[in-house]
N, C-alpha and C positions, 0 to 999 in steps of 0.2 A: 471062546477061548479068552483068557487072559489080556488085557492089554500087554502087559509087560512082567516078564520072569520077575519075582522078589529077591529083592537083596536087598538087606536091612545093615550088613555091615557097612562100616567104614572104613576110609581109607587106613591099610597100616602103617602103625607108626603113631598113630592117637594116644597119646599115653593120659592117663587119670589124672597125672599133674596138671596138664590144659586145662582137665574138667574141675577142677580144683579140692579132690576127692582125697584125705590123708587116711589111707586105707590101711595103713602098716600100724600094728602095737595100739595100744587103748585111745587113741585120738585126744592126745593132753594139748598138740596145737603147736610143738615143740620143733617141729622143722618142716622140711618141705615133705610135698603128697609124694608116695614113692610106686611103684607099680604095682597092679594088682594081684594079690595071691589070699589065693583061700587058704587061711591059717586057720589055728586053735581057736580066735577070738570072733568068725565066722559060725552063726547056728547053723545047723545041718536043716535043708527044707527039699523034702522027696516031692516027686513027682506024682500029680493027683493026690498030693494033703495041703495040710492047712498049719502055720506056724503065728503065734501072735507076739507083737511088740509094741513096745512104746519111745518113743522120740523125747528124750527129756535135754535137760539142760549141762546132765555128763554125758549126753552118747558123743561121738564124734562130729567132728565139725568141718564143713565142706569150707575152703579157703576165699573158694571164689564168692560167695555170697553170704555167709554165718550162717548157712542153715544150719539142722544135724542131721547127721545116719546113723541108721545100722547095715548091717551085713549079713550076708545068706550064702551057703555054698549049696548051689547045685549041681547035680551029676547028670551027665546027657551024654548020649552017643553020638555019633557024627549025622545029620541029616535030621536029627529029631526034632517036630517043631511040634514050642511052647508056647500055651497062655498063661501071663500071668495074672490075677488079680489082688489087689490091695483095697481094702476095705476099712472103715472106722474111722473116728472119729476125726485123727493126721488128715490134714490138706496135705497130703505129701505126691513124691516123682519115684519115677520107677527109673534104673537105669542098670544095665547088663552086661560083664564086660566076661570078656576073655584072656586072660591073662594079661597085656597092654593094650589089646582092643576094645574099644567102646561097639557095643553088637547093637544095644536096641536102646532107647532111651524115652520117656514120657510121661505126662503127668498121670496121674491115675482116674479111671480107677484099674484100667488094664493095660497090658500091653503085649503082643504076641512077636513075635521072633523064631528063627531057626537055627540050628545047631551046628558051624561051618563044620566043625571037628569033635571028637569024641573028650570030655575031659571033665573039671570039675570049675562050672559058670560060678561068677561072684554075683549076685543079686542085691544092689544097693538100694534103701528104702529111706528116701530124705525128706525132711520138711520143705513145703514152698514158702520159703523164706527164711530166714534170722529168727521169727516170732511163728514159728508152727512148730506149737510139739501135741501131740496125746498118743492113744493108743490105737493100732492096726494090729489090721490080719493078712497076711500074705499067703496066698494060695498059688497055688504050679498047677497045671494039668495039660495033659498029651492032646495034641489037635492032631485027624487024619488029615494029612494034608490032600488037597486036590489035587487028582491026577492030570487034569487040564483038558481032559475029552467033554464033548460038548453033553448036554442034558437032552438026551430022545424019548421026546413027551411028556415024561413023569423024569422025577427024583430028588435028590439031595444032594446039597455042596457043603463040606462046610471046608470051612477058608479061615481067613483073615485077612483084617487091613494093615497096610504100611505107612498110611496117611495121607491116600490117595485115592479117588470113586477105581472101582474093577468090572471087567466086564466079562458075560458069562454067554454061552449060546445057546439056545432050545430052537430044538428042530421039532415041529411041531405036521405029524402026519393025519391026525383025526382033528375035524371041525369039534370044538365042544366047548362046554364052559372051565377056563384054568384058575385054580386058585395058587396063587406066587405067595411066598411070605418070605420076609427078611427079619431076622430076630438075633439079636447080640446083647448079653447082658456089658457088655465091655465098652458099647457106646450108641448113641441115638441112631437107628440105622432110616435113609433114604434108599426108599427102591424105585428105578425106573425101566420100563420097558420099552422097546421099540421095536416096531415090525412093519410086516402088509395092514396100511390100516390102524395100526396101533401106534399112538405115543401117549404114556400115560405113566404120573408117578404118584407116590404115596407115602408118609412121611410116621402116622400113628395112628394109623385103622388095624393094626393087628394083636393090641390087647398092648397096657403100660407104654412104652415106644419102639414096639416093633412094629413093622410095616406089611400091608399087606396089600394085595391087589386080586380082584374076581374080573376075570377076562375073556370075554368071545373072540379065540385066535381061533384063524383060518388056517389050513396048511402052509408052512412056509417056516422061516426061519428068522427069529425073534434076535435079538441084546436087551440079556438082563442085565441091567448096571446094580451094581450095592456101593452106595458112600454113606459116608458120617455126614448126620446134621451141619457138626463142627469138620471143617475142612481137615485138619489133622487130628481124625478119628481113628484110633487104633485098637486091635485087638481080632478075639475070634467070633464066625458068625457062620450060622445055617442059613439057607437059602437052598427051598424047597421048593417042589412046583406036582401039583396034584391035577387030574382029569378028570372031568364027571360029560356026563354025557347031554346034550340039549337036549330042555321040555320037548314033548311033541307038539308041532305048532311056531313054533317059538320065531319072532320074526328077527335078523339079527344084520339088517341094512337100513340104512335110513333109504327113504322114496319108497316105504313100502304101499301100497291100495290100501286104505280102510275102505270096508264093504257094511253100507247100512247094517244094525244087528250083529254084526259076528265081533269078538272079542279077540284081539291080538293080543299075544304074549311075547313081552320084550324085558332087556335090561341097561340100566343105565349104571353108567361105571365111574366116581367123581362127578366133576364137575361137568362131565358131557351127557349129553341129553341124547336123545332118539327121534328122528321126524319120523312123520306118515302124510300123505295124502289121500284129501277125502273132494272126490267130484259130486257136487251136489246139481243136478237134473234142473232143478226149478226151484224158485223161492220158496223155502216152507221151514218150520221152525226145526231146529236140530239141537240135540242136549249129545253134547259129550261127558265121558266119566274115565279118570285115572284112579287106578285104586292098586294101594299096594301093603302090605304087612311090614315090609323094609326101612323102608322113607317114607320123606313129606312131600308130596307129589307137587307141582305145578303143571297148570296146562296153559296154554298160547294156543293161540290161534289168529293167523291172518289170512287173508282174502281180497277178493272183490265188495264181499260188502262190511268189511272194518276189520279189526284190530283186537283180540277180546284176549284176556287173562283170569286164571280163578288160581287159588291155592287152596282153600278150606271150604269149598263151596259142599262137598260130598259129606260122608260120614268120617267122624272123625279129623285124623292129616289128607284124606283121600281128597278131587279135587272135582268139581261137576261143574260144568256151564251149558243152560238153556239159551240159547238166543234165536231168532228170524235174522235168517243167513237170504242173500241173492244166490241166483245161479253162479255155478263157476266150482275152480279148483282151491282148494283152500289145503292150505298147509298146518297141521297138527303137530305138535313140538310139547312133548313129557321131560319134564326135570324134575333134578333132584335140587327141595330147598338147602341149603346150608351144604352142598356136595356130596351128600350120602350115597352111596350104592345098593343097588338090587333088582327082585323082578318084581314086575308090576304087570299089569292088565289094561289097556286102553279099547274103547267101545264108544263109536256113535251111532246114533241111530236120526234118521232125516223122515219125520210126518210124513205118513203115506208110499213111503217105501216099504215094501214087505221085506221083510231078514230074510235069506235063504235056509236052506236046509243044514249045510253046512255047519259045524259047531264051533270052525275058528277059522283064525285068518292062517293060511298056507304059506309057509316058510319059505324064503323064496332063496 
Protein backbone atom coordinates (compact mmCIF):
# COMPACT_ATOMS: atom_id res chain seq x y z
CA UNK A 1 0.00 0.00 0.00
CA UNK A 2 0.85 3.51 -0.21
CA UNK A 3 2.82 5.07 2.49
CA UNK A 4 0.74 8.07 2.49
CA UNK A 5 -2.73 9.33 0.51
CA UNK A 6 -1.49 12.22 -2.13
CA UNK A 7 -2.25 15.61 -1.86
CA UNK A 8 -0.39 17.85 -3.86
CA UNK A 9 -2.42 21.02 -3.08
CA UNK A 10 -1.80 23.73 -0.93
CA UNK A 11 -3.04 25.47 1.78
CA UNK A 12 -6.06 27.84 0.52
CA UNK A 13 -5.75 31.17 0.29
CA UNK A 14 -2.10 31.04 -1.76
CA UNK A 15 -2.76 33.53 -4.19
CA UNK A 16 -0.28 33.89 -7.47
CA UNK A 17 0.73 37.40 -6.15
CA UNK A 18 3.03 35.44 -3.33
CA UNK A 19 4.25 33.46 -6.30
CA UNK A 20 5.05 36.43 -8.02
CA UNK A 21 3.08 35.47 -11.20
CA UNK A 22 1.35 38.73 -13.22
CA UNK A 23 -1.13 36.46 -14.93
CA UNK A 24 -3.89 39.23 -15.83
CA UNK A 25 -3.58 41.21 -19.66
CA UNK A 26 -0.29 40.95 -21.68
CA UNK A 27 2.33 41.07 -18.70
CA UNK A 28 3.79 44.74 -19.67
CA UNK A 29 5.03 44.67 -15.81
CA UNK A 30 2.48 47.66 -15.12
CA UNK A 31 1.10 46.68 -11.67
CA UNK A 32 0.63 44.09 -9.11
CA UNK A 33 0.17 40.02 -10.02
CA UNK A 34 -3.74 39.68 -9.67
CA UNK A 35 -5.34 36.11 -9.37
CA UNK A 36 -5.57 33.53 -11.75
CA UNK A 37 -8.00 33.11 -14.52
CA UNK A 38 -8.04 31.43 -17.68
CA UNK A 39 -8.69 34.25 -20.27
CA UNK A 40 -8.46 34.99 -24.02
CA UNK A 41 -4.63 35.42 -23.72
CA UNK A 42 -4.33 31.78 -22.25
CA UNK A 43 -3.64 28.83 -25.29
CA UNK A 44 -6.07 26.14 -25.10
CA UNK A 45 -3.75 22.64 -24.25
CA UNK A 46 -6.21 19.35 -24.39
CA UNK A 47 -5.56 16.38 -22.61
CA UNK A 48 -3.23 13.72 -24.34
CA UNK A 49 -1.78 16.56 -27.03
CA UNK A 50 1.06 18.32 -27.35
CA UNK A 51 1.13 22.57 -27.56
CA UNK A 52 4.60 24.37 -28.55
CA UNK A 53 6.06 27.80 -27.26
CA UNK A 54 8.69 29.83 -26.68
CA UNK A 55 9.74 32.18 -23.71
CA UNK A 56 11.22 35.43 -25.18
CA UNK A 57 11.97 38.72 -23.89
CA UNK A 58 7.89 40.02 -24.53
CA UNK A 59 6.24 37.03 -22.89
CA UNK A 60 5.24 37.95 -19.42
CA UNK A 61 7.27 38.44 -16.35
CA UNK A 62 7.18 36.64 -13.05
CA UNK A 63 7.81 39.68 -10.25
CA UNK A 64 9.47 37.70 -7.93
CA UNK A 65 12.61 36.74 -9.90
CA UNK A 66 12.41 38.33 -13.88
CA UNK A 67 11.94 35.33 -15.30
CA UNK A 68 9.12 34.98 -18.16
CA UNK A 69 5.92 32.88 -18.89
CA UNK A 70 3.35 31.76 -20.66
CA UNK A 71 0.06 30.39 -20.12
CA UNK A 72 -2.12 27.31 -20.74
CA UNK A 73 -5.75 26.60 -20.00
CA UNK A 74 -6.56 23.31 -19.20
CA UNK A 75 -9.98 21.54 -18.73
CA UNK A 76 -10.26 18.64 -16.18
CA UNK A 77 -13.02 17.07 -14.35
CA UNK A 78 -13.07 16.67 -10.62
CA UNK A 79 -10.59 13.68 -9.46
CA UNK A 80 -8.76 13.53 -12.79
CA UNK A 81 -5.00 12.95 -12.60
CA UNK A 82 -2.49 14.51 -14.84
CA UNK A 83 1.02 14.36 -16.29
CA UNK A 84 2.52 17.07 -17.48
CA UNK A 85 5.49 17.17 -19.64
CA UNK A 86 7.78 20.18 -20.97
CA UNK A 87 10.27 19.51 -23.36
CA UNK A 88 12.91 21.76 -25.37
CA UNK A 89 15.32 23.65 -25.39
CA UNK A 90 13.64 26.50 -22.11
CA UNK A 91 15.47 25.42 -18.75
CA UNK A 92 12.18 26.23 -17.62
CA UNK A 93 9.35 25.31 -14.21
CA UNK A 94 6.06 24.03 -14.50
CA UNK A 95 3.42 25.42 -12.08
CA UNK A 96 -0.57 24.66 -11.85
CA UNK A 97 -3.02 26.58 -10.24
CA UNK A 98 -6.61 26.62 -9.74
CA UNK A 99 -8.17 29.67 -9.83
CA UNK A 100 -6.14 31.31 -6.39
CA UNK A 101 -4.70 27.82 -5.67
CA UNK A 102 -1.23 26.92 -6.32
CA UNK A 103 -2.13 22.83 -7.09
CA UNK A 104 1.36 21.56 -8.30
CA UNK A 105 4.65 23.26 -9.01
CA UNK A 106 8.20 22.09 -10.34
CA UNK A 107 10.98 22.20 -12.52
CA UNK A 108 10.74 20.31 -15.50
CA UNK A 109 10.75 18.21 -17.36
CA UNK A 110 7.44 16.74 -15.79
CA UNK A 111 5.29 17.18 -13.27
CA UNK A 112 1.89 15.07 -12.26
CA UNK A 113 -0.94 16.31 -10.11
CA UNK A 114 -4.71 15.69 -9.46
CA UNK A 115 -7.77 17.46 -10.25
CA UNK A 116 -9.46 18.58 -6.58
CA UNK A 117 -12.52 19.86 -8.69
CA UNK A 118 -13.88 19.93 -12.15
CA UNK A 119 -12.96 23.24 -13.99
CA UNK A 120 -10.68 24.98 -16.53
CA UNK A 121 -6.49 24.63 -14.64
CA UNK A 122 -4.07 27.59 -15.78
CA UNK A 123 -0.86 25.73 -16.65
CA UNK A 124 2.21 28.21 -16.33
CA UNK A 125 5.53 27.53 -18.24
CA UNK A 126 8.45 29.84 -17.03
CA UNK A 127 11.92 30.32 -17.46
CA UNK A 128 14.53 29.25 -14.55
CA UNK A 129 15.65 32.59 -14.16
CA UNK A 130 15.73 36.41 -15.55
CA UNK A 131 18.28 34.76 -18.45
CA UNK A 132 16.18 31.60 -19.64
CA UNK A 133 14.31 31.97 -22.78
CA UNK A 134 13.94 29.51 -26.00
CA UNK A 135 11.55 27.22 -27.16
CA UNK A 136 9.14 24.25 -25.44
CA UNK A 137 6.68 21.71 -25.95
CA UNK A 138 4.13 21.22 -23.22
CA UNK A 139 2.41 17.99 -23.33
CA UNK A 140 -0.94 16.82 -20.85
CA UNK A 141 -1.83 13.23 -20.74
CA UNK A 142 -4.39 11.26 -18.39
CA UNK A 143 -2.58 8.77 -15.77
CA UNK A 144 -4.85 5.82 -14.32
CA UNK A 145 -4.45 6.37 -11.06
CA UNK A 146 -3.83 3.56 -8.53
CA UNK A 147 -6.26 1.98 -6.86
CA UNK A 148 -4.10 1.25 -3.78
CA UNK A 149 -4.74 -2.70 -3.61
CA UNK A 150 -1.66 -4.60 -3.15
CA UNK A 151 0.20 -6.52 -6.46
CA UNK A 152 -0.76 -10.62 -6.23
CA UNK A 153 2.37 -12.06 -7.94
CA UNK A 154 2.18 -10.33 -11.29
CA UNK A 155 1.05 -6.72 -12.61
CA UNK A 156 1.18 -3.27 -13.19
CA UNK A 157 0.97 0.23 -11.27
CA UNK A 158 1.24 3.13 -12.66
CA UNK A 159 1.43 6.11 -10.24
CA UNK A 160 3.20 8.96 -9.71
CA UNK A 161 5.50 10.90 -7.63
CA UNK A 162 4.86 14.04 -5.15
CA UNK A 163 8.49 14.27 -4.40
CA UNK A 164 8.68 11.74 -2.18
CA UNK A 165 10.16 7.52 -2.33
CA UNK A 166 6.20 5.34 -2.29
CA UNK A 167 5.66 2.12 -1.28
CA UNK A 168 3.92 -0.58 -3.06
CA UNK A 169 2.95 -4.48 -1.72
CA UNK A 170 3.50 -7.79 -3.70
CA UNK A 171 2.24 -10.89 -2.17
CA UNK A 172 4.14 -13.25 -3.76
CA UNK A 173 2.43 -17.17 -3.54
CA UNK A 174 4.79 -19.28 -6.11
CA UNK A 175 8.60 -19.60 -5.48
CA UNK A 176 10.18 -18.27 -9.02
CA UNK A 177 12.32 -15.91 -10.65
CA UNK A 178 10.64 -12.00 -10.60
CA UNK A 179 11.32 -9.53 -12.92
CA UNK A 180 10.37 -5.82 -11.19
CA UNK A 181 11.02 -2.75 -13.46
CA UNK A 182 10.44 0.91 -12.63
CA UNK A 183 10.40 3.31 -15.72
CA UNK A 184 9.40 7.12 -15.90
CA UNK A 185 10.27 9.29 -18.68
CA UNK A 186 9.47 12.35 -16.10
CA UNK A 187 12.37 11.44 -13.82
CA UNK A 188 15.59 9.06 -12.97
CA UNK A 189 13.63 6.28 -11.29
CA UNK A 190 15.24 4.18 -7.90
CA UNK A 191 13.67 0.87 -7.25
CA UNK A 192 13.97 -0.99 -3.97
CA UNK A 193 12.71 -4.12 -2.66
CA UNK A 194 12.41 -5.58 0.59
CA UNK A 195 11.28 -9.02 1.88
CA UNK A 196 12.03 -12.68 3.39
CA UNK A 197 15.55 -12.76 2.48
CA UNK A 198 15.57 -9.90 0.07
CA UNK A 199 16.95 -6.29 0.25
CA UNK A 200 17.96 -5.11 -2.91
CA UNK A 201 17.87 -1.96 -5.10
CA UNK A 202 18.65 -0.84 -8.71
CA UNK A 203 19.10 2.59 -9.96
CA UNK A 204 19.71 1.96 -14.39
CA UNK A 205 19.85 -1.89 -15.23
CA UNK A 206 16.55 -1.45 -17.06
CA UNK A 207 17.36 0.20 -20.40
CA UNK A 208 18.29 4.66 -20.55
CA UNK A 209 17.43 5.18 -16.63
CA UNK A 210 14.90 3.10 -15.70
CA UNK A 211 15.43 0.53 -13.12
CA UNK A 212 15.08 -3.00 -13.00
CA UNK A 213 15.61 -5.92 -10.72
CA UNK A 214 15.50 -10.08 -11.51
CA UNK A 215 14.65 -11.80 -8.12
CA UNK A 216 14.47 -15.30 -6.50
CA UNK A 217 11.29 -14.40 -4.11
CA UNK A 218 10.07 -16.95 -1.91
CA UNK A 219 6.35 -16.94 -0.74
CA UNK A 220 5.66 -14.08 1.29
CA UNK A 221 5.11 -10.53 1.17
CA UNK A 222 7.61 -8.16 -0.38
CA UNK A 223 7.80 -3.58 -0.26
CA UNK A 224 8.38 -2.19 -3.45
CA UNK A 225 9.61 1.23 -2.93
CA UNK A 226 9.88 3.78 -6.30
CA UNK A 227 11.96 7.18 -5.56
CA UNK A 228 13.68 9.83 -7.82
CA UNK A 229 17.48 9.67 -8.10
CA UNK A 230 16.84 13.46 -7.26
CA UNK A 231 14.95 13.52 -3.85
CA UNK A 232 12.22 15.96 -5.28
CA UNK A 233 11.49 13.75 -8.33
CA UNK A 234 8.15 14.21 -9.73
CA UNK A 235 5.97 12.91 -12.17
CA UNK A 236 4.38 9.62 -13.74
CA UNK A 237 5.73 6.09 -13.50
CA UNK A 238 4.96 2.10 -14.42
CA UNK A 239 6.01 -0.22 -11.96
CA UNK A 240 5.52 -3.81 -13.17
CA UNK A 241 6.39 -7.11 -11.81
CA UNK A 242 6.37 -10.37 -14.07
CA UNK A 243 6.81 -14.36 -13.06
CA UNK A 244 8.78 -16.93 -14.78
CA UNK A 245 9.07 -20.02 -13.31
CA UNK A 246 12.74 -21.85 -11.83
CA UNK A 247 15.36 -23.69 -13.97
CA UNK A 248 15.04 -27.22 -13.01
CA UNK A 249 17.83 -27.85 -10.68
CA UNK A 250 18.27 -24.46 -10.02
CA UNK A 251 19.94 -23.96 -6.39
CA UNK A 252 18.56 -20.76 -4.77
CA UNK A 253 20.22 -20.72 -0.87
CA UNK A 254 23.39 -20.07 -0.12
CA UNK A 255 25.14 -23.39 2.17
CA UNK A 256 24.22 -25.38 -0.76
CA UNK A 257 26.54 -29.11 -1.15
CA UNK A 258 28.56 -29.02 -4.28
CA UNK A 259 29.01 -32.81 -5.22
CA UNK A 260 32.32 -33.69 -7.11
CA UNK A 261 31.23 -33.64 -11.07
CA UNK A 262 27.53 -32.45 -10.87
CA UNK A 263 26.94 -28.90 -12.12
CA UNK A 264 24.77 -26.41 -9.97
CA UNK A 265 22.58 -23.86 -11.45
CA UNK A 266 22.32 -20.52 -9.59
CA UNK A 267 21.82 -16.59 -9.84
CA UNK A 268 23.27 -13.70 -8.69
CA UNK A 269 21.38 -10.43 -8.37
CA UNK A 270 23.75 -7.00 -8.09
CA UNK A 271 26.29 -6.94 -6.02
CA UNK A 272 25.39 -10.21 -4.01
CA UNK A 273 27.12 -13.31 -4.67
CA UNK A 274 25.97 -17.04 -3.91
CA UNK A 275 27.96 -19.57 -1.65
CA UNK A 276 28.32 -23.31 -1.85
CA UNK A 277 30.11 -25.66 0.03
CA UNK A 278 32.49 -28.34 -1.08
CA UNK A 279 33.90 -31.32 1.58
CA UNK A 280 36.85 -32.54 0.08
CA UNK A 281 37.65 -36.36 1.69
CA UNK A 282 41.53 -36.04 1.34
CA UNK A 283 44.22 -33.87 -0.27
CA UNK A 284 43.94 -34.24 -3.99
CA UNK A 285 43.97 -31.64 -6.64
CA UNK A 286 40.46 -30.06 -7.45
CA UNK A 287 39.71 -27.39 -10.45
CA UNK A 288 36.72 -25.34 -10.08
CA UNK A 289 34.62 -23.58 -13.01
CA UNK A 290 32.14 -20.58 -13.04
CA UNK A 291 30.63 -19.93 -16.38
CA UNK A 292 27.95 -17.85 -17.32
CA UNK A 293 26.56 -15.88 -20.74
CA UNK A 294 25.29 -13.00 -18.33
CA UNK A 295 28.38 -11.51 -16.45
CA UNK A 296 31.87 -11.62 -15.53
CA UNK A 297 32.20 -14.35 -13.09
CA UNK A 298 34.45 -14.37 -10.04
CA UNK A 299 35.34 -17.18 -7.93
CA UNK A 300 36.74 -17.45 -4.12
CA UNK A 301 37.52 -19.99 -2.45
CA UNK A 302 38.67 -20.47 1.11
CA UNK A 303 39.58 -23.23 3.45
CA UNK A 304 41.77 -25.28 5.47
CA UNK A 305 44.28 -25.22 3.04
CA UNK A 306 44.46 -21.28 1.73
CA UNK A 307 42.73 -18.64 0.35
CA UNK A 308 42.39 -18.71 -3.74
CA UNK A 309 40.61 -16.37 -6.28
CA UNK A 310 40.32 -16.37 -10.35
CA UNK A 311 38.27 -13.97 -12.59
CA UNK A 312 39.45 -14.86 -16.17
CA UNK A 313 41.04 -18.02 -15.63
CA UNK A 314 38.26 -20.01 -17.87
CA UNK A 315 37.01 -19.35 -21.38
CA UNK A 316 36.39 -15.99 -22.11
CA UNK A 317 34.81 -13.58 -18.73
CA UNK A 318 34.13 -17.25 -17.32
CA UNK A 319 36.43 -18.02 -14.30
CA UNK A 320 38.52 -21.61 -13.49
CA UNK A 321 40.85 -22.47 -10.68
CA UNK A 322 43.21 -25.77 -10.47
CA UNK A 323 44.76 -25.90 -7.08
CA UNK A 324 46.02 -28.95 -4.42
CA UNK A 325 43.40 -28.28 -1.75
CA UNK A 326 44.00 -30.24 2.05
CA UNK A 327 41.12 -32.24 3.41
CA UNK A 328 38.39 -30.24 4.91
CA UNK A 329 35.32 -28.04 4.11
CA UNK A 330 35.90 -25.35 1.85
CA UNK A 331 33.52 -22.57 1.00
CA UNK A 332 32.90 -21.63 -2.70
CA UNK A 333 31.55 -17.88 -3.24
CA UNK A 334 30.56 -16.86 -7.43
CA UNK A 335 30.32 -13.17 -8.07
CA UNK A 336 29.39 -10.83 -10.22
CA UNK A 337 32.58 -8.35 -11.41
CA UNK A 338 31.42 -4.75 -11.65
CA UNK A 339 27.71 -5.99 -10.00
CA UNK A 340 25.99 -7.53 -13.12
CA UNK A 341 23.21 -9.95 -12.60
CA UNK A 342 22.25 -13.43 -13.94
CA UNK A 343 22.38 -17.22 -14.21
CA UNK A 344 25.49 -18.98 -14.20
CA UNK A 345 26.69 -22.72 -13.69
CA UNK A 346 29.24 -23.46 -10.99
CA UNK A 347 31.16 -27.23 -11.07
CA UNK A 348 34.02 -28.77 -9.13
CA UNK A 349 35.37 -31.73 -9.66
CA UNK A 350 38.15 -33.33 -6.73
CA UNK A 351 40.98 -36.13 -8.50
CA UNK A 352 39.67 -39.54 -7.98
CA UNK A 353 36.24 -38.80 -7.03
CA UNK A 354 33.89 -40.36 -9.36
CA UNK A 355 30.72 -37.81 -10.41
CA UNK A 356 27.70 -39.54 -9.86
CA UNK A 357 25.02 -40.38 -11.90
CA UNK A 358 23.07 -37.68 -11.34
CA UNK A 359 23.13 -34.58 -13.92
CA UNK A 360 22.72 -31.64 -11.40
CA UNK A 361 22.88 -30.49 -8.12
CA UNK A 362 19.07 -30.72 -6.40
CA UNK A 363 17.53 -27.66 -5.44
CA UNK A 364 17.11 -27.68 -2.11
Amino acid sequence: MRVAALSLAVSAGLLLSGCGFNVSGSGDGDGAASTARTDDSATALALDGEVSGEITSSSGINYSDGSRYQRFSLPLTEGQAVSLTLEGALPGTLAVFNGDQLIAQGEGPGLAFRAKSAGDYLVAVSGRGAEAFGPFRLGAKTIAAYDGKPLMGEGEVIDWLTGSAQDYTLHVERPGLYTITLASSAFDPVLRVRGPNVEAENDDSGGGTDSMLRLFLEPGTYTLNAAALEDAGRGDFNLAVRYAPLPGGMVTRDGTALVSGQVAVARVDGGSGRRFVLDVPNAAQVTFEARSDEFDTVLHIDGPGGTFEDDDGGSGTNSRLSTQLAAGRYEVRVESLGGGSGMFEVEARIDGVDAPVVEAVTAP
